[in-house]
Residue frames as qw, qx, qy, qz and C-alpha x, y, z in Angstrom:
[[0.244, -0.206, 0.601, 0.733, 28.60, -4.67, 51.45],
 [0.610, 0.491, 0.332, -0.526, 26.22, -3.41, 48.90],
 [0.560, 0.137, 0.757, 0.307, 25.77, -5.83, 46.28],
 [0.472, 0.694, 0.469, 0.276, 23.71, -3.61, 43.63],
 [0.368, -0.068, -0.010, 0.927, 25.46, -0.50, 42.75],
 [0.169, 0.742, 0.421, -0.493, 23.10, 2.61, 43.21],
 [0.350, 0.075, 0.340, 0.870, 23.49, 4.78, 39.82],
 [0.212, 0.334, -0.066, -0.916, 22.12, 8.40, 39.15],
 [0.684, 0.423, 0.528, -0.271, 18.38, 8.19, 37.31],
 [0.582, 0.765, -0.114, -0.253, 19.88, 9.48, 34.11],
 [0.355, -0.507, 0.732, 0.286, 22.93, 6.80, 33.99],
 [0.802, 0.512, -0.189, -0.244, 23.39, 5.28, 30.50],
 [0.734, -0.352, 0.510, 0.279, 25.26, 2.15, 30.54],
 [0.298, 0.608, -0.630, -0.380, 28.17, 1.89, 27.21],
 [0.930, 0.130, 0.340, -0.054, 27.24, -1.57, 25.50],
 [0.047, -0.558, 0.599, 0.573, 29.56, -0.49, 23.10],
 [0.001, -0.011, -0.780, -0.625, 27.07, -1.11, 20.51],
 [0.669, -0.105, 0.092, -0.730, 23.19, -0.92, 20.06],
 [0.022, 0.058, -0.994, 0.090, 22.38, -4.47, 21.81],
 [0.004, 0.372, 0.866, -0.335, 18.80, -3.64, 22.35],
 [0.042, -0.596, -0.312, -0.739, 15.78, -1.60, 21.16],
 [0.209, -0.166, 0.523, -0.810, 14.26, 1.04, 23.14],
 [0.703, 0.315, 0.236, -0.592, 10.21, -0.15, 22.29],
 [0.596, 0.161, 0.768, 0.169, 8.93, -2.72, 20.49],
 [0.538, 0.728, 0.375, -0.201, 7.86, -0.33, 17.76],
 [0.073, 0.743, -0.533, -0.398, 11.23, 0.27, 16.39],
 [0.473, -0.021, 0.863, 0.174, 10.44, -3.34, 14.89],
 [0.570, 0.637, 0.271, -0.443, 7.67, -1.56, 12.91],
 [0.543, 0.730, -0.312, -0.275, 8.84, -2.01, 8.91],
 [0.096, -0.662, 0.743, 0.030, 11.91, -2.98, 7.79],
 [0.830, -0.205, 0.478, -0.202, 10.64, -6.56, 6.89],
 [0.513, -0.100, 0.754, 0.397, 11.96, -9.42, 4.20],
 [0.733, 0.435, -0.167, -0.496, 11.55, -10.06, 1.02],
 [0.653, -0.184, 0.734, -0.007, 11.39, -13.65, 0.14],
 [0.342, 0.368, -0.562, -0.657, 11.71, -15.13, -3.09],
 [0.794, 0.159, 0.284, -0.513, 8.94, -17.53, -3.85],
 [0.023, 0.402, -0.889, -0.218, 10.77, -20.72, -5.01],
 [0.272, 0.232, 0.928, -0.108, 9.17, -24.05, -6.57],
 [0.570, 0.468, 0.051, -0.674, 7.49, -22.22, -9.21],
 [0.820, 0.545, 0.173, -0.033, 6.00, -23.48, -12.66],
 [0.558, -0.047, 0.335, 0.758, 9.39, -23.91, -15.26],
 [0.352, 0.634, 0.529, 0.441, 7.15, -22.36, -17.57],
 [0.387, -0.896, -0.056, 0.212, 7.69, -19.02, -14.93],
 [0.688, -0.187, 0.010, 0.701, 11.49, -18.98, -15.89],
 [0.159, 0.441, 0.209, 0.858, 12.56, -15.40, -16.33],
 [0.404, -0.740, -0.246, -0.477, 9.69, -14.09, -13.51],
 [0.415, 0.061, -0.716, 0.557, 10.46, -13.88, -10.02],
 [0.460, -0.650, -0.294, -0.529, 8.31, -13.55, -7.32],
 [0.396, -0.046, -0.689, 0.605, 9.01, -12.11, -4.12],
 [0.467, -0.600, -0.586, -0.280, 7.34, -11.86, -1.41],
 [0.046, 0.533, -0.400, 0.744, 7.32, -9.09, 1.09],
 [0.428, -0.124, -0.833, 0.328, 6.83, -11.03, 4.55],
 [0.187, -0.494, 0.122, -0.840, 4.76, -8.24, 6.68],
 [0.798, -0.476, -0.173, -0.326, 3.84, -10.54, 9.45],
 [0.690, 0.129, -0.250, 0.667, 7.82, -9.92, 10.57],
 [0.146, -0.583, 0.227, -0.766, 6.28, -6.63, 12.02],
 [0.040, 0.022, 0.897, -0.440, 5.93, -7.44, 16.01],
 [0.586, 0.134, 0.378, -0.704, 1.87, -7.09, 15.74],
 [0.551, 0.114, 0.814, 0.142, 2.09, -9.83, 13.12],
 [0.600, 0.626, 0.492, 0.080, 0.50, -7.65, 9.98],
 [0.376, 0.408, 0.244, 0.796, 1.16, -5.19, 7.68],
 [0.263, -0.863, -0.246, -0.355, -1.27, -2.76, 9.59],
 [0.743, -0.408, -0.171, 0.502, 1.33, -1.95, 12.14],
 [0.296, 0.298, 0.238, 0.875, 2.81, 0.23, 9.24],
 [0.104, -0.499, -0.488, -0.709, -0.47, 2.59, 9.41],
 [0.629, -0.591, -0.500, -0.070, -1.47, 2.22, 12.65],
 [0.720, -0.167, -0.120, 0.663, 1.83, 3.66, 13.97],
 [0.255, 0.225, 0.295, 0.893, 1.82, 6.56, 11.53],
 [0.238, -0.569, -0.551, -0.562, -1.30, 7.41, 12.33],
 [0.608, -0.701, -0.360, 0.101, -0.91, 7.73, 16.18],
 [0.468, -0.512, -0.073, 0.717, 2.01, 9.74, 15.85],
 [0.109, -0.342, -0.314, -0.879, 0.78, 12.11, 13.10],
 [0.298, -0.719, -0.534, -0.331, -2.03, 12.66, 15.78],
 [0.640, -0.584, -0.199, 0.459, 0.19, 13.35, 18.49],
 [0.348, -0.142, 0.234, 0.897, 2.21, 16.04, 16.62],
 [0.108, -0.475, -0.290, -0.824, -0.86, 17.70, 15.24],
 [0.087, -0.101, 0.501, -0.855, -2.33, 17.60, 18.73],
 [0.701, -0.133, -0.539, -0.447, -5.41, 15.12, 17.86],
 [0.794, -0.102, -0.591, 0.093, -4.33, 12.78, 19.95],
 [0.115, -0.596, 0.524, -0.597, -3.69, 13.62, 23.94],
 [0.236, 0.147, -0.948, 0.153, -3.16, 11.65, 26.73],
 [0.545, 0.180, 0.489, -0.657, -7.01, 12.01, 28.03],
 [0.753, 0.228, -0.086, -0.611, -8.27, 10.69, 24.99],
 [0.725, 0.065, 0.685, 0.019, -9.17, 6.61, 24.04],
 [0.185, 0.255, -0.680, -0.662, -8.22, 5.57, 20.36],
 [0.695, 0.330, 0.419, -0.483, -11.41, 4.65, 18.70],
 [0.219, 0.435, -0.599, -0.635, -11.33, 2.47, 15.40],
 [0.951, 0.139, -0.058, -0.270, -13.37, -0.08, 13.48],
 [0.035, 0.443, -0.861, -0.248, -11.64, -3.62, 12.37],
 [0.850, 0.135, -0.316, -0.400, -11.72, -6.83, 10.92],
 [0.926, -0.250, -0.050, 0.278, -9.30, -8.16, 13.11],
 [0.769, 0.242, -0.065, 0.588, -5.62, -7.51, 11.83],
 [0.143, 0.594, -0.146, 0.778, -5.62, -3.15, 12.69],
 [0.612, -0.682, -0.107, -0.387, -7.39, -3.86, 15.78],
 [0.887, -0.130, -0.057, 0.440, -4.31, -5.90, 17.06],
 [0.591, 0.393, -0.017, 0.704, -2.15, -3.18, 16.01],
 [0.193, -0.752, 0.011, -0.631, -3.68, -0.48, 17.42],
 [0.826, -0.501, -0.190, -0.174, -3.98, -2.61, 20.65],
 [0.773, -0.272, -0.003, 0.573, 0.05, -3.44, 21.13],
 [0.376, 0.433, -0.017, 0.819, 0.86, 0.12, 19.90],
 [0.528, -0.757, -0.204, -0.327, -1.61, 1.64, 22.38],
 [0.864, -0.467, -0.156, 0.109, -0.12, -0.19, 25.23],
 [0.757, -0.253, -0.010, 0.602, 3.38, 0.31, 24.48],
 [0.013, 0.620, 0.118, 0.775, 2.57, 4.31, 23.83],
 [0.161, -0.279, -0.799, 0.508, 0.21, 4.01, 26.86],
 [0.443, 0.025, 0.137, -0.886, -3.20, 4.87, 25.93],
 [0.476, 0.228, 0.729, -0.435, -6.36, 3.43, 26.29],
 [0.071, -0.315, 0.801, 0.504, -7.58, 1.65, 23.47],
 [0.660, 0.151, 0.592, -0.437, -11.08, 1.03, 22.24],
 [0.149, 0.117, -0.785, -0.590, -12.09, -1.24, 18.72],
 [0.735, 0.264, 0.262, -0.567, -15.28, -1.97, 17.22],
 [0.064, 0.175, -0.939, -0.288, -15.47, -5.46, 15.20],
 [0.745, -0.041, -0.354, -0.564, -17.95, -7.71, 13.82],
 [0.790, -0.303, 0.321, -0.426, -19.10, -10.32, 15.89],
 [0.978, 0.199, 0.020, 0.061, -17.68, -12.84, 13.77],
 [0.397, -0.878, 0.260, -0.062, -14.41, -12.48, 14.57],
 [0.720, 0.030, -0.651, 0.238, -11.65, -14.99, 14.79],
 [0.729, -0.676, -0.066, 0.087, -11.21, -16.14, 18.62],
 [0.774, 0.074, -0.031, 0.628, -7.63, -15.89, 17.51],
 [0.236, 0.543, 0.061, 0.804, -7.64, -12.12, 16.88],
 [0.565, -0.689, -0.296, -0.344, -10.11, -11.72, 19.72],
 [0.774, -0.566, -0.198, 0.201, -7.95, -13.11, 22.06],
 [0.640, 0.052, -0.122, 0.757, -4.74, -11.11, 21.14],
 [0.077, 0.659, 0.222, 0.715, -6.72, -8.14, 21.35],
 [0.770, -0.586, -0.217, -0.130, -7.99, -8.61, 24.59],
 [0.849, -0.405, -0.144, 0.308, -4.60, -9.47, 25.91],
 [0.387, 0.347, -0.012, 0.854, -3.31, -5.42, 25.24],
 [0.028, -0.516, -0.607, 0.604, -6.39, -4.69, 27.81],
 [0.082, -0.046, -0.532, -0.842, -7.90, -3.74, 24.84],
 [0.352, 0.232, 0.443, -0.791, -11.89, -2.67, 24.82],
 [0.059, -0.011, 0.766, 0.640, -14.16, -4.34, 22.55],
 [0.554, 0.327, 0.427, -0.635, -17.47, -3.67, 21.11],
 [0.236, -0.107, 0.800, 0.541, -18.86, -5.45, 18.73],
 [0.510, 0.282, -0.213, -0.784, -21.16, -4.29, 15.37],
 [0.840, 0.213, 0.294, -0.403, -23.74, -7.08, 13.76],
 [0.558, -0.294, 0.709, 0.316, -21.82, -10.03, 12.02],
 [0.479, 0.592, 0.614, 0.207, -24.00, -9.43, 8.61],
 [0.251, 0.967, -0.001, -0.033, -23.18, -6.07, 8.05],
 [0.803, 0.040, -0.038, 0.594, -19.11, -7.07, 8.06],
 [0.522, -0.173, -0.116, 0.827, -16.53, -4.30, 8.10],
 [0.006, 0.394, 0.262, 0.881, -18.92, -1.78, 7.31],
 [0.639, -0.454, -0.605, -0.137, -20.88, -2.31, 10.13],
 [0.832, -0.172, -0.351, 0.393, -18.33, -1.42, 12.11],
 [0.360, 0.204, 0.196, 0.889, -17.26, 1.19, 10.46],
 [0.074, -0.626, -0.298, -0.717, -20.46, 2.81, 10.85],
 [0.745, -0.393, -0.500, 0.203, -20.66, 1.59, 14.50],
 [0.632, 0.082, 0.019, 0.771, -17.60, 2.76, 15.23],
 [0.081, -0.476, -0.193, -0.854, -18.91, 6.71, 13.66],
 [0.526, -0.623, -0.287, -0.503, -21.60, 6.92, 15.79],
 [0.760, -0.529, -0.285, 0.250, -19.43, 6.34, 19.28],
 [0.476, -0.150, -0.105, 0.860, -17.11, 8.81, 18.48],
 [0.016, -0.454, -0.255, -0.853, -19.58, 11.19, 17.27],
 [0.488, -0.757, -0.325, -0.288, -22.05, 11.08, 20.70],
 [0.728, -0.630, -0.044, 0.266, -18.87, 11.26, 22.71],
 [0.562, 0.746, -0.151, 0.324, -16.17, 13.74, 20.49],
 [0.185, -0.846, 0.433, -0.251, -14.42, 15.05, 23.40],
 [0.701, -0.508, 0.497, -0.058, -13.57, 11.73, 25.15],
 [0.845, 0.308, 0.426, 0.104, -12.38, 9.52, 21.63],
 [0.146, 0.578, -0.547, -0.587, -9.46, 10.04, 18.87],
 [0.783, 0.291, 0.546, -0.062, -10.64, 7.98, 15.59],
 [0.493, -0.365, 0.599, 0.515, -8.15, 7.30, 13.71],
 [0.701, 0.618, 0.191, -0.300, -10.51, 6.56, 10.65],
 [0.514, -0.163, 0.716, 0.444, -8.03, 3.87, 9.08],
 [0.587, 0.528, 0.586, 0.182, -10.34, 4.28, 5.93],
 [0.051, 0.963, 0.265, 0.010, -9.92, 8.15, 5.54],
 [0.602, -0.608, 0.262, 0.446, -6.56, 8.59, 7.25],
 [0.505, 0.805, -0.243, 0.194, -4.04, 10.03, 4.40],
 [0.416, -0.665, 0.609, -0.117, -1.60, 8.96, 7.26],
 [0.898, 0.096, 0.395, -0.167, -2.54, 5.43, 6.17],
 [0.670, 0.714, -0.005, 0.202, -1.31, 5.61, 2.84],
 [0.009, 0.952, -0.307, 0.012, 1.38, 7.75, 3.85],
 [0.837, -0.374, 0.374, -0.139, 2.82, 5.04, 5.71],
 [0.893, 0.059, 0.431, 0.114, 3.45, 2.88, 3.08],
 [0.507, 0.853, -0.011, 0.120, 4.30, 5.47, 0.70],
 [0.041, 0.866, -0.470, 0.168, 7.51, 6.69, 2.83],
 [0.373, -0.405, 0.835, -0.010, 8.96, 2.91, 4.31],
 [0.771, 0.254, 0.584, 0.000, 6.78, -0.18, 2.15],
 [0.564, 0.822, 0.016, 0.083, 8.01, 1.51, -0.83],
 [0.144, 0.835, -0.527, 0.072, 11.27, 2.87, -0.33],
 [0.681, -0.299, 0.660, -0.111, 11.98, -0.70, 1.40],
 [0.803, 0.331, 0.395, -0.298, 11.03, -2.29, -1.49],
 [0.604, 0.795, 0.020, 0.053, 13.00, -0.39, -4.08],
 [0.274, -0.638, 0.717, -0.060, 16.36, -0.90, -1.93],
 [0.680, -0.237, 0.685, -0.110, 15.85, -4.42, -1.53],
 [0.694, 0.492, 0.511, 0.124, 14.92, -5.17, -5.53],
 [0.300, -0.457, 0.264, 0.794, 17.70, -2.40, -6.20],
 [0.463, 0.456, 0.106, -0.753, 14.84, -0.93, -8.49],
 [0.035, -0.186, 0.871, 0.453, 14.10, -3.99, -10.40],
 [0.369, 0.391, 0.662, -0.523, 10.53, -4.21, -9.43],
 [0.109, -0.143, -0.566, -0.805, 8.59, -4.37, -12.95],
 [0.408, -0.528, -0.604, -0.437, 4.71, -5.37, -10.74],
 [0.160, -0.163, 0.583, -0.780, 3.06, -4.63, -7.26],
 [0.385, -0.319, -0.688, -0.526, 0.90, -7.12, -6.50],
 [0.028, -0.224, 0.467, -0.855, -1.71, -6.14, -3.31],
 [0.127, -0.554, -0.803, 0.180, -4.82, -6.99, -1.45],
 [0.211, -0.434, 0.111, -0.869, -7.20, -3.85, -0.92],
 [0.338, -0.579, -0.669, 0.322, -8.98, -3.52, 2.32],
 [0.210, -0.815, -0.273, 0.466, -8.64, -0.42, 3.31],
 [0.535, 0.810, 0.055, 0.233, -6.57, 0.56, 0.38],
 [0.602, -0.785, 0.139, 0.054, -3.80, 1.60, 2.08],
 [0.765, -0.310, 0.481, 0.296, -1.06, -0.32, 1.30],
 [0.638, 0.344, 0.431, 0.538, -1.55, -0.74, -2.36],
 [0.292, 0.919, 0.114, 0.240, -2.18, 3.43, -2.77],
 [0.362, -0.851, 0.321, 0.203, 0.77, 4.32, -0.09],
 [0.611, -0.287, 0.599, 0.431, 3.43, 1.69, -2.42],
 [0.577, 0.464, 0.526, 0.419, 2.09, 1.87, -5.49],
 [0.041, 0.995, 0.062, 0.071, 2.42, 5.78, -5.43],
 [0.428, -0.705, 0.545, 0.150, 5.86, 5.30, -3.85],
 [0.719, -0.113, 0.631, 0.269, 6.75, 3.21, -7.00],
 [0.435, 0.788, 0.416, 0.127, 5.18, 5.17, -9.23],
 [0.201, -0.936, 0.121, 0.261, 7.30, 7.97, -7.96],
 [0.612, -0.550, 0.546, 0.159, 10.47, 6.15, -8.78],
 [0.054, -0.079, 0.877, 0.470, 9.91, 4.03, -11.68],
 [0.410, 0.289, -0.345, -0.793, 7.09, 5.21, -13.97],
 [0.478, 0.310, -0.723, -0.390, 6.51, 1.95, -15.74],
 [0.079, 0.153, -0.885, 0.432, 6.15, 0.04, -12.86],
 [0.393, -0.270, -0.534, -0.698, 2.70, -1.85, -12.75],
 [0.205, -0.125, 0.593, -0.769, 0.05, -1.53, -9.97],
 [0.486, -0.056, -0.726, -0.484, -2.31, -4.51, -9.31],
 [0.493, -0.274, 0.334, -0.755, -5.08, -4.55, -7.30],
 [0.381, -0.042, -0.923, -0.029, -6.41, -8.06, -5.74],
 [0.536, -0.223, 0.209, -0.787, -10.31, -8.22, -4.71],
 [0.468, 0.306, 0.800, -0.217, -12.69, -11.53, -3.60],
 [0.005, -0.046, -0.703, -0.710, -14.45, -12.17, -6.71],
 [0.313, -0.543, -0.537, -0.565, -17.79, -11.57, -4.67],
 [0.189, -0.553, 0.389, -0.712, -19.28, -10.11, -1.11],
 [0.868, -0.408, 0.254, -0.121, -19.60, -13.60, 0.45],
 [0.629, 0.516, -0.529, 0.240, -16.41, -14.48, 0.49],
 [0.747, -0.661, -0.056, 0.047, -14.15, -15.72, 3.23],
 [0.685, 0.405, -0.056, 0.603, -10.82, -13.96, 2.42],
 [0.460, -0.684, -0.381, 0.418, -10.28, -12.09, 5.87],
 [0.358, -0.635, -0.112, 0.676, -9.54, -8.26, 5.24],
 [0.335, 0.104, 0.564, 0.747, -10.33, -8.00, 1.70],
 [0.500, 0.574, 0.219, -0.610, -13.61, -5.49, 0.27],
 [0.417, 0.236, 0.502, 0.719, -14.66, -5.44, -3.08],
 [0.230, -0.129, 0.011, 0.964, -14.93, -2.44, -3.80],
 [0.189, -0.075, -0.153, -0.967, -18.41, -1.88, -5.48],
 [0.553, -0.569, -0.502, -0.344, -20.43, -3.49, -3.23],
 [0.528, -0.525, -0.447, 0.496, -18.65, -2.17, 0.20],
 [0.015, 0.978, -0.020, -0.206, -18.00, 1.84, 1.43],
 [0.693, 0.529, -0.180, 0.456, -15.16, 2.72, -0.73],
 [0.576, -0.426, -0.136, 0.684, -12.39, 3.81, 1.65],
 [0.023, -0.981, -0.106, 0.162, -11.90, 7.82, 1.54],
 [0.191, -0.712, 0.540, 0.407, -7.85, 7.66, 0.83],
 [0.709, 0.358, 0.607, 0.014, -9.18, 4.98, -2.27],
 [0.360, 0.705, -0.218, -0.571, -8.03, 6.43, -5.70],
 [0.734, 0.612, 0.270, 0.119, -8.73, 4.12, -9.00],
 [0.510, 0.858, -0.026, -0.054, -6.05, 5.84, -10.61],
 [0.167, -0.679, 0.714, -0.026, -2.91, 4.48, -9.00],
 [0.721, 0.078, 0.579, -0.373, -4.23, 1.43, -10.22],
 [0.151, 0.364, -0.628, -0.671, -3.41, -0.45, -13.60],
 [0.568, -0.061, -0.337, -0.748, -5.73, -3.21, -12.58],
 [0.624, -0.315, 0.506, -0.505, -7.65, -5.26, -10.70],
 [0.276, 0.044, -0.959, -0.057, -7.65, -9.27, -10.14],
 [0.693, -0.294, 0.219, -0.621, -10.54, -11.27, -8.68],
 [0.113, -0.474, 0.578, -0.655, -10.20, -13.84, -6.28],
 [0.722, -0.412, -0.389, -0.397, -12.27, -16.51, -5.24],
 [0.571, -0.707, 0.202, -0.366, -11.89, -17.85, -1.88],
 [0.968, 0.030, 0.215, 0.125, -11.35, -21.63, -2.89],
 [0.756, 0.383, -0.189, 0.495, -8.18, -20.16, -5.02],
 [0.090, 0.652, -0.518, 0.546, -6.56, -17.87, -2.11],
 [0.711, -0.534, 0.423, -0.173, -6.98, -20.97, 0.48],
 [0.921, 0.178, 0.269, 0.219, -5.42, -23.40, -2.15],
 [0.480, 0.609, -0.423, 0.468, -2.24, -20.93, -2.49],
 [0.422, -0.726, 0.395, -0.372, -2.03, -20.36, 1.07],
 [0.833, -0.370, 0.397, 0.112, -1.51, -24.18, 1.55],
 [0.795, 0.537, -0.021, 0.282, 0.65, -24.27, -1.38],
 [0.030, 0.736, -0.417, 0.532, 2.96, -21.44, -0.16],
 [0.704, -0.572, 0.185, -0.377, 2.92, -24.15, 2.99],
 [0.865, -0.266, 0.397, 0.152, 3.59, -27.33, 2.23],
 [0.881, 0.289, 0.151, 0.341, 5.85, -27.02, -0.77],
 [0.393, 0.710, -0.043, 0.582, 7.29, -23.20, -0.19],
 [0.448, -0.323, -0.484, 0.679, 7.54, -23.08, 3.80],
 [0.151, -0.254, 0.061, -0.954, 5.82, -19.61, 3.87],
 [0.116, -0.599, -0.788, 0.079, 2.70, -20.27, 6.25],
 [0.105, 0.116, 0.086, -0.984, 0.44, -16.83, 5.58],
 [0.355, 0.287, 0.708, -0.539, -2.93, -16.16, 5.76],
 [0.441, 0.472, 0.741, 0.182, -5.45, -16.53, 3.53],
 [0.346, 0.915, 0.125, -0.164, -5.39, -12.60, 2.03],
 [0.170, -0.654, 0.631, 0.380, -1.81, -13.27, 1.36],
 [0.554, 0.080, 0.811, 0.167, -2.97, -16.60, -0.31],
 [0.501, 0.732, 0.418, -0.194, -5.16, -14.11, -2.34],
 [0.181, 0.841, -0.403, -0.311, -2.31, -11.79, -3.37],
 [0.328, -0.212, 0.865, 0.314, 0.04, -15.27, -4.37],
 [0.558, 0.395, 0.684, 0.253, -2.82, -16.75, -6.52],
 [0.308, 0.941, 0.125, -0.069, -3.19, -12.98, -8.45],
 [0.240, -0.759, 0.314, 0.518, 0.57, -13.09, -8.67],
 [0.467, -0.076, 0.842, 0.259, 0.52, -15.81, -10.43],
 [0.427, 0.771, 0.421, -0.212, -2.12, -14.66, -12.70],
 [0.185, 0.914, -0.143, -0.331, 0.14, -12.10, -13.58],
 [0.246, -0.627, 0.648, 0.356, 3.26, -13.85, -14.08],
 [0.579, 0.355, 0.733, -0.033, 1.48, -16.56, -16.13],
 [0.472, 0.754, 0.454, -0.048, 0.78, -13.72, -18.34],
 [0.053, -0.856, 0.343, 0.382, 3.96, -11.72, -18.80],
 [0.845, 0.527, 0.088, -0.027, 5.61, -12.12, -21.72],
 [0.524, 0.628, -0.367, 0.443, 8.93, -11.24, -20.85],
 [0.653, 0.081, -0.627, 0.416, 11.27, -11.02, -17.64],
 [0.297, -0.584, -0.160, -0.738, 10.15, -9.49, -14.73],
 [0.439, -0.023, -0.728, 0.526, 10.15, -9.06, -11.02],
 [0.282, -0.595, -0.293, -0.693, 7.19, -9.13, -9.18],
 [0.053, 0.129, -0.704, 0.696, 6.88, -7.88, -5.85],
 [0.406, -0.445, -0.520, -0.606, 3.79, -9.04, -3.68],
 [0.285, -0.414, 0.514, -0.695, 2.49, -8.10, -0.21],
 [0.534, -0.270, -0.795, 0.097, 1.73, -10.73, 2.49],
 [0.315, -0.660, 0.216, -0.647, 0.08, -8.70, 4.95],
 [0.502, -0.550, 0.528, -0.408, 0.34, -11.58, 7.37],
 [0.078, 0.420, -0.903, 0.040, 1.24, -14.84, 8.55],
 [0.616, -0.175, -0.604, -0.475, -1.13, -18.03, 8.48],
 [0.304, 0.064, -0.843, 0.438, -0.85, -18.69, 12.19],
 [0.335, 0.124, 0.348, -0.867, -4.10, -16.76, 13.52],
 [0.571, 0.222, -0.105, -0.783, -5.79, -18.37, 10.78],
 [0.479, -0.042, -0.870, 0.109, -4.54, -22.18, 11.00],
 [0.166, -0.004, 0.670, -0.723, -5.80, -21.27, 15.08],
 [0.618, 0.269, 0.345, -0.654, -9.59, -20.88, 14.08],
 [0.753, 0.455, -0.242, -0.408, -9.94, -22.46, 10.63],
 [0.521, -0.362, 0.762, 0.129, -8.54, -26.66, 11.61],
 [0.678, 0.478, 0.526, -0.188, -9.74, -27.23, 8.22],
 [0.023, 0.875, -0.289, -0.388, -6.98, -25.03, 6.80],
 [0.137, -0.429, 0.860, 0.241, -4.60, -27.70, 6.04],
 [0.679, 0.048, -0.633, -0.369, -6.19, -31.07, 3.70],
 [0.870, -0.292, 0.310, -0.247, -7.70, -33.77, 5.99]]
């Protein structure tokens, strides 16, 4: 008696309903928004919510971009199945690229500073990801330039994405982190508050809000200097300015110290259950900046590009002794 039925290669079983994705990357987007509870009284009238982006399966917001960017290469014919993706990181796109690779199936190289986390290191690694790494003193520029100069002695054998440059990047956010947004806050959104790094995020939403609802303010959130320790942030006019970078989608910038985006991060812990990392801690203490300063009601939306688990791993110093 055969026990397993044999079925044709093209048999489709009837779940009689979708029970299952095909790929993990149909998890890409689509994440929460949390409202940010346990504020100041003096807050009444504000709300702050918080878009969760470490609910995509690579754990960041860079998933968004990283995605967009590998299948806008594939459709313009950049991308084939000889070639290795090539890209700088600080950690967070290098992950992405690494579990999107894999579950595309191409071969995947990243350039990073040396300083690393072991956390980020090791998830990379475990997509059979390639790593080289650029001098730990020249941070994410380093890399970047690294990075240039391997795809440029070897053109034929490398796609490089060039997360900084990419108009995909942006795009990204413009057509799902936006439109996501304005569903979910059935267009009540009055702020956007964002980390830059690559720029990305805040030009792809804050354009995609802008589109929508005019009025809607766009607020940029740097380190208040270039030793900082606020994992994926730049400031802007002492690093390479990203190429898809445009000042003008911009109403204005916050700065940041380090000491106030680890001292929201554990806030958002122990009293708000959100554990996110420390450039989310940066965007929470700049919401707060803002809301502090509004004078009327208002609903501000801020990005958490990730979650605080990579960064509790390396940093046991996270939490108070």
């Amino acid at each position: 008696m055969e026990l397993i039925p044999s079925y044709p290669v093209d048999y489709q079983p009837d779940f009689g309903g979708e029970t299952f994705v095909n790929t993990i990357l149909e998890r890409v987007g689509n994440t929460p928004l949390i409202r940010v509870r346990n504020l100041d009284w003096k807050l009444y009238g504000v709300q702050i919510l918080a878009k969760a982006e470490w609910f995509n399966p690579g754990g960041s917001v860079k998933d968004r971009p990283a995605l967009r960017m590998i299948q806008d290469a594939e459709t313009s014919g950049e991308l084939t199945r000889e070639k290795t993706i090539l890209d700088s990181s600080s950690g967070n796109m290098a992950v992405s690229y690494s579990m999107i690779g894999a579950a595309m199936g191409y071969k995947v190289k990243v350039v990073v500073p040396s300083n690393i986390s072991q956390a980020h290191l090791t998830t990379i690694k475990s997509f059979g990801t390639e790593v080289v790494f650029s001098d730990a003193l020249e941070g994410s520029d380093g890399a970047i330039r690294l990075a240039h100069e391997i795809a440029e002695k070897d053109p034929d054998q490398y796609y490089m994405p060039n997360q900084y440059s990419n108009p995909s990047n942006w795009k990204a956010h413009y057509f799902t982190t936006a439109q996501e947004i304005w569903a979910q806050t059935q267009g009540q959104v009055t702020h956007l508050v964002a980390g830059v790094g690559t720029s990305g995020t805040l030009m792809g939403t804050g354009r995609g809000l802008k589109d929508k609802k005019p009025s809607v303010e766009i607020i940029a959130v740097e380190p208040d200097n270039g030793l900082h320790g606020i994992e994926g942030l730049k400031v802007m006019k002492e690093s390479i300015v990203p190429g898809i970078y445009d000042a003008s989608v911009i109403d204005r910038t916050i700065h940041v110290s380090t000491e106030e985006a680890y001292a929201a991060a554990n806030d958002l812990a122990v009293t708000k259950g959100l554990f996110a990392g420390s450039s989310s801690g940066a965007a929470m203490a700049a919401a707060l900046k803002v809301a502090h300063d509004m004078k009327q009601r208002g609903v501000i939306v801020v990005i958490f590009p990730d979650g605080g688990i990579r960064l509790a791993l390396n940093r046991k110093k996270f939490l108070d002794d």
